[in-house]
Backbone as a printed PyTorch tensor [residue, N CA C, xyz], in Angstrom:
tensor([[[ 0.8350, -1.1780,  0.0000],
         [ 0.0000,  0.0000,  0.0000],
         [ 0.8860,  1.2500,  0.0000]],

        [[ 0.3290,  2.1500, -1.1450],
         [ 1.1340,  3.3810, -0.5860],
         [ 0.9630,  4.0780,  0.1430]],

        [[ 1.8070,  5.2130,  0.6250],
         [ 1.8380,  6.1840,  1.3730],
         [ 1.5720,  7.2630,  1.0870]],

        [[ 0.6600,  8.1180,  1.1990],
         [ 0.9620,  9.3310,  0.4500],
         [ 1.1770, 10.8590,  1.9510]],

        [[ 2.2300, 10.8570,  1.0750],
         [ 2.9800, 12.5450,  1.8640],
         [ 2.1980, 13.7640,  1.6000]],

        [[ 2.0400, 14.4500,  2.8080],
         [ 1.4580, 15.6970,  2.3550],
         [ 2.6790, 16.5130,  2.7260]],

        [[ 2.5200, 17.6890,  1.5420],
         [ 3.5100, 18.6690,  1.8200],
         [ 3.2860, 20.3100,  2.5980]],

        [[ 3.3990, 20.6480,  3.7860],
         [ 3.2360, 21.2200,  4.2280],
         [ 4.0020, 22.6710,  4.2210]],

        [[ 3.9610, 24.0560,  4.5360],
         [ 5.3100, 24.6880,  4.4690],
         [ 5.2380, 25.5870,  5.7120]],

        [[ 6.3560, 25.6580,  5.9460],
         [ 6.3360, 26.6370,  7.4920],
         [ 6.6720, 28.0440,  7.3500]],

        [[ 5.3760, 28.2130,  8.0520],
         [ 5.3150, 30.0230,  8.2430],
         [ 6.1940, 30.5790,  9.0090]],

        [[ 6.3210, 32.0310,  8.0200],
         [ 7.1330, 32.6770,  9.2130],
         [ 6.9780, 32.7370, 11.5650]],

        [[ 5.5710, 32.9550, 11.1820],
         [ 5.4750, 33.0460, 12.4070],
         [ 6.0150, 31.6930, 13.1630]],

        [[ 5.1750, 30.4460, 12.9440],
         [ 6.1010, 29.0460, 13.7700],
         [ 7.6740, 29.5470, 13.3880]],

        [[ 8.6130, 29.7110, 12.1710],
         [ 9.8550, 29.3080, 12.3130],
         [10.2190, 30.5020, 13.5610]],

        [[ 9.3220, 31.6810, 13.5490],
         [10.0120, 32.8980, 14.7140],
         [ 9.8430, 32.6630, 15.9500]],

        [[ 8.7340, 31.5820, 16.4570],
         [ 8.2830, 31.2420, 17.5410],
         [ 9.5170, 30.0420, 17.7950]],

        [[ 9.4020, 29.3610, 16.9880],
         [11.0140, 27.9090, 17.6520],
         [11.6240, 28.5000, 17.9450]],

        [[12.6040, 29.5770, 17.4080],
         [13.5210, 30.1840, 17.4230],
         [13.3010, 30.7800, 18.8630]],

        [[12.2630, 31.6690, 18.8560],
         [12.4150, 32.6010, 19.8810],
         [12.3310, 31.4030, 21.3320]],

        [[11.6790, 30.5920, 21.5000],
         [11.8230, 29.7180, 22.5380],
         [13.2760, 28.8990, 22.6890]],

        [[13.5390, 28.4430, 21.6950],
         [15.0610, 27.9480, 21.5430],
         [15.9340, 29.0580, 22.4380]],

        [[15.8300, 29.9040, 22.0730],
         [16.4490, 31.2170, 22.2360],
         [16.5310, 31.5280, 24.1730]],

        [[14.9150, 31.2800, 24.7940],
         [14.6710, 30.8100, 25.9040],
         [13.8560, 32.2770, 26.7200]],

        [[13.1120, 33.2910, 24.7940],
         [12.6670, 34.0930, 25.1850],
         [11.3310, 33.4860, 25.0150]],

        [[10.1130, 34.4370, 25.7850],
         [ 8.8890, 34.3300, 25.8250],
         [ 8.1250, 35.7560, 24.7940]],

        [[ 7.1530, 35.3640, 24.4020],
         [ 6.4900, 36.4410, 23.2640],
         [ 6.9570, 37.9760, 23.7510]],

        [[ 6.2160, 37.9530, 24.9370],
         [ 6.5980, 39.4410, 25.2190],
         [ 8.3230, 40.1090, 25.1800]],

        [[ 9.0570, 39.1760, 25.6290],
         [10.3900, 39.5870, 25.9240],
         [10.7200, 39.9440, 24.3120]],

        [[ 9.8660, 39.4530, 23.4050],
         [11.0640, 39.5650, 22.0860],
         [10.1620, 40.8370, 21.6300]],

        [[ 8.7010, 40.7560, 21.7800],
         [ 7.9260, 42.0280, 21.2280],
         [ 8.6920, 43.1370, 21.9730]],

        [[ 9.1990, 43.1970, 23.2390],
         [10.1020, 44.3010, 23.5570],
         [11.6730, 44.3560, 23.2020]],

        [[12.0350, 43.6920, 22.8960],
         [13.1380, 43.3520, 21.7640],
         [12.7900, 44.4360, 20.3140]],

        [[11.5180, 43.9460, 19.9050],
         [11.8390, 44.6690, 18.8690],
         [10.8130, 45.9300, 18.3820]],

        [[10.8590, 46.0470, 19.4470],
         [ 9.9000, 47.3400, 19.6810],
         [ 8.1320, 47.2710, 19.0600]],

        [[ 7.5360, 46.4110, 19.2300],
         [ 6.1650, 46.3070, 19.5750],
         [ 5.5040, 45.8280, 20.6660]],

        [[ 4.2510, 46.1970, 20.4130],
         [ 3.0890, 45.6430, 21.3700],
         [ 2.7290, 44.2080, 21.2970]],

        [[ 2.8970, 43.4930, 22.6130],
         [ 2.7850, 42.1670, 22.6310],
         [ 1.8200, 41.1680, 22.1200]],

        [[ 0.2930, 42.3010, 21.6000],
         [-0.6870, 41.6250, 21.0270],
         [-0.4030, 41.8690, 19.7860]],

        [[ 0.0870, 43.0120, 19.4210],
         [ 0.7740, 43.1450, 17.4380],
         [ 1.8720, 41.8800, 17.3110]],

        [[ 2.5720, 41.5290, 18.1270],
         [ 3.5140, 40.4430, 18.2620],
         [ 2.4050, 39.2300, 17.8190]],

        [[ 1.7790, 38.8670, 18.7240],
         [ 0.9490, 38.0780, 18.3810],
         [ 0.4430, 37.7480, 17.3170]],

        [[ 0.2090, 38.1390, 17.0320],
         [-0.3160, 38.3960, 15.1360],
         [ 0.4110, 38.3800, 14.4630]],

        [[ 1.9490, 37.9170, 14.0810],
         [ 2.9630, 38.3290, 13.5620],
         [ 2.8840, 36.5080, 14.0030]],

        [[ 2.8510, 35.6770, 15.0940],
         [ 3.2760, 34.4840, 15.1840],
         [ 2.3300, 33.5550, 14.5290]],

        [[ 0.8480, 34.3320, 14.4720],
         [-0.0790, 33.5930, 14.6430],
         [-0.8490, 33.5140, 12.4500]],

        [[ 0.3050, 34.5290, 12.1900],
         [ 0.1720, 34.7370, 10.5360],
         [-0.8810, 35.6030,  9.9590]],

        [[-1.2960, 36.1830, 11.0180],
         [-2.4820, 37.3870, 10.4260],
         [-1.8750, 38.8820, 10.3320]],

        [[-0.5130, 38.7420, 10.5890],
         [-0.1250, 40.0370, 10.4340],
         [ 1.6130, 39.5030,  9.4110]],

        [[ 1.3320, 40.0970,  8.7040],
         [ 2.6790, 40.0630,  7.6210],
         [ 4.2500, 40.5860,  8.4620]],

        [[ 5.0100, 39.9960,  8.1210],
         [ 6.1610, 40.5360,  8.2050],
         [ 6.8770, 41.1230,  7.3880]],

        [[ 6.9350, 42.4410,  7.4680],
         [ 8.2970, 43.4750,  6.6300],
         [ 9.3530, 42.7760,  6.8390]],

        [[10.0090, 43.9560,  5.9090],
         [11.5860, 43.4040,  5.5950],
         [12.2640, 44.4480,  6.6910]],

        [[11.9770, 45.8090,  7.5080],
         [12.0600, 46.0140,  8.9190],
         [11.7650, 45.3880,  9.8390]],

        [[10.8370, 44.6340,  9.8640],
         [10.3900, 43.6000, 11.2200],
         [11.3720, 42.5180, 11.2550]],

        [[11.6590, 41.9030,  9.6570],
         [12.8610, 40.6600,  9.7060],
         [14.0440, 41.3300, 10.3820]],

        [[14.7650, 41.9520,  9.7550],
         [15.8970, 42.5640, 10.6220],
         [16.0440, 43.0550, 11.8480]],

        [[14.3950, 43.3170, 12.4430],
         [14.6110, 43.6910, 13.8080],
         [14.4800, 42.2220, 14.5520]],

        [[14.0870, 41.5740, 14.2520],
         [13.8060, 39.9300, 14.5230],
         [14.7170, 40.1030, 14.6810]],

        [[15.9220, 39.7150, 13.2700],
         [17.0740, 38.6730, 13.1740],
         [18.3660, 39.2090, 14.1830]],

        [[18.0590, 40.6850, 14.2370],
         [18.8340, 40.8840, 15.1470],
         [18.5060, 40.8470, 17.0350]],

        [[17.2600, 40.9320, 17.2580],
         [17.1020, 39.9360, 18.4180],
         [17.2760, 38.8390, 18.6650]],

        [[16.9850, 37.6010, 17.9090],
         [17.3360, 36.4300, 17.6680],
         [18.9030, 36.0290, 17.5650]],

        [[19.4510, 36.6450, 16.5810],
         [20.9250, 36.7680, 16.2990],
         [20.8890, 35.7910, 15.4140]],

        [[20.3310, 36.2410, 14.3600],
         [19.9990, 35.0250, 13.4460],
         [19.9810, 36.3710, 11.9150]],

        [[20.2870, 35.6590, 10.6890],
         [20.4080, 36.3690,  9.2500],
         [18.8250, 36.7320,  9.1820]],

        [[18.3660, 37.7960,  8.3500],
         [17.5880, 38.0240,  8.1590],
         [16.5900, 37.5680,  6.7120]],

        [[17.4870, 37.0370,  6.4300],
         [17.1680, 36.2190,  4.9240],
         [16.3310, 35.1260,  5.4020]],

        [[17.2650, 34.4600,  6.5890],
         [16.1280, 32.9130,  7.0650],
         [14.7450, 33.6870,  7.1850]],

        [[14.1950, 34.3620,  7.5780],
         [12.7930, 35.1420,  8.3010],
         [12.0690, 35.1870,  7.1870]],

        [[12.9790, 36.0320,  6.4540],
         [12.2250, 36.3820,  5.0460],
         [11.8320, 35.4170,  3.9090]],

        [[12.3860, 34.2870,  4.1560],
         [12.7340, 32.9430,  2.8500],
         [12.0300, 31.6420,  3.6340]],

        [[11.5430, 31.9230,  4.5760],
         [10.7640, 30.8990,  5.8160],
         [10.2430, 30.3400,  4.9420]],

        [[ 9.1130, 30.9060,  3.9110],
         [ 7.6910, 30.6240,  3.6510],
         [ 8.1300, 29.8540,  2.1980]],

        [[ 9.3120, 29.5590,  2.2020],
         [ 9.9780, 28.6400,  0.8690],
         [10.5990, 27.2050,  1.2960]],

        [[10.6230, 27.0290,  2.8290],
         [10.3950, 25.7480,  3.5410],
         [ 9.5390, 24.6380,  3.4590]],

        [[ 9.7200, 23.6220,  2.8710],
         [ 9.1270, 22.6670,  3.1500],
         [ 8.8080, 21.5450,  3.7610]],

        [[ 7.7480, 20.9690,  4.6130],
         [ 8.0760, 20.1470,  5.5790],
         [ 6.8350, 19.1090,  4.8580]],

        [[ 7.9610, 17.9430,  5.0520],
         [ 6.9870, 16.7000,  4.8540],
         [ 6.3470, 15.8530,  5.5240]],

        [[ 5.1040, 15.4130,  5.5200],
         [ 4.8850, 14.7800,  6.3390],
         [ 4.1430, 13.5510,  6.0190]],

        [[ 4.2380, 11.9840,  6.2970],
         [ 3.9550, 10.9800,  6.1760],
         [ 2.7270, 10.6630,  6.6520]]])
């Protein structure tokens, strides 16, 4: 029998949320990181609010991470069985 894979792709917001927990910050600590409001943050993880190419760089430099990964997220693909 086969298997069939669905192909899924990961949003910016999940790859900013691993990160930011990896990291061992919590939502708010990074929305004050990068200068917003913790419920505009929200919306930024949750994919109803877009990310600029100012918001990536203010990310990547809280994170300490390139700003290209942030921006190129949504060209990720994850497979799943």
């Amino acid at each position: 029998m086969a298997t069939i894979k669905r192909t899924e792709y990961l949003t910016t917001g999940r790859l900013v949320e691993a990160i930011m927990l990896y990291r061992g910050l919590n939502c708010q600590q990074l929305a004050q990181k990068v200068g917003e409001h913790p419920m505009n943050f929200y919306k930024i993880l949750n994919g109803s609010r877009n990310i600029t190419t100012e918001m990536s760089i203010k990310l990547s430099n809280a994170l300490n991470m390139s700003p290209l990964i942030i921006m190129e997220s949504r060209n990720i693909e994850i497979i799943k069985s």
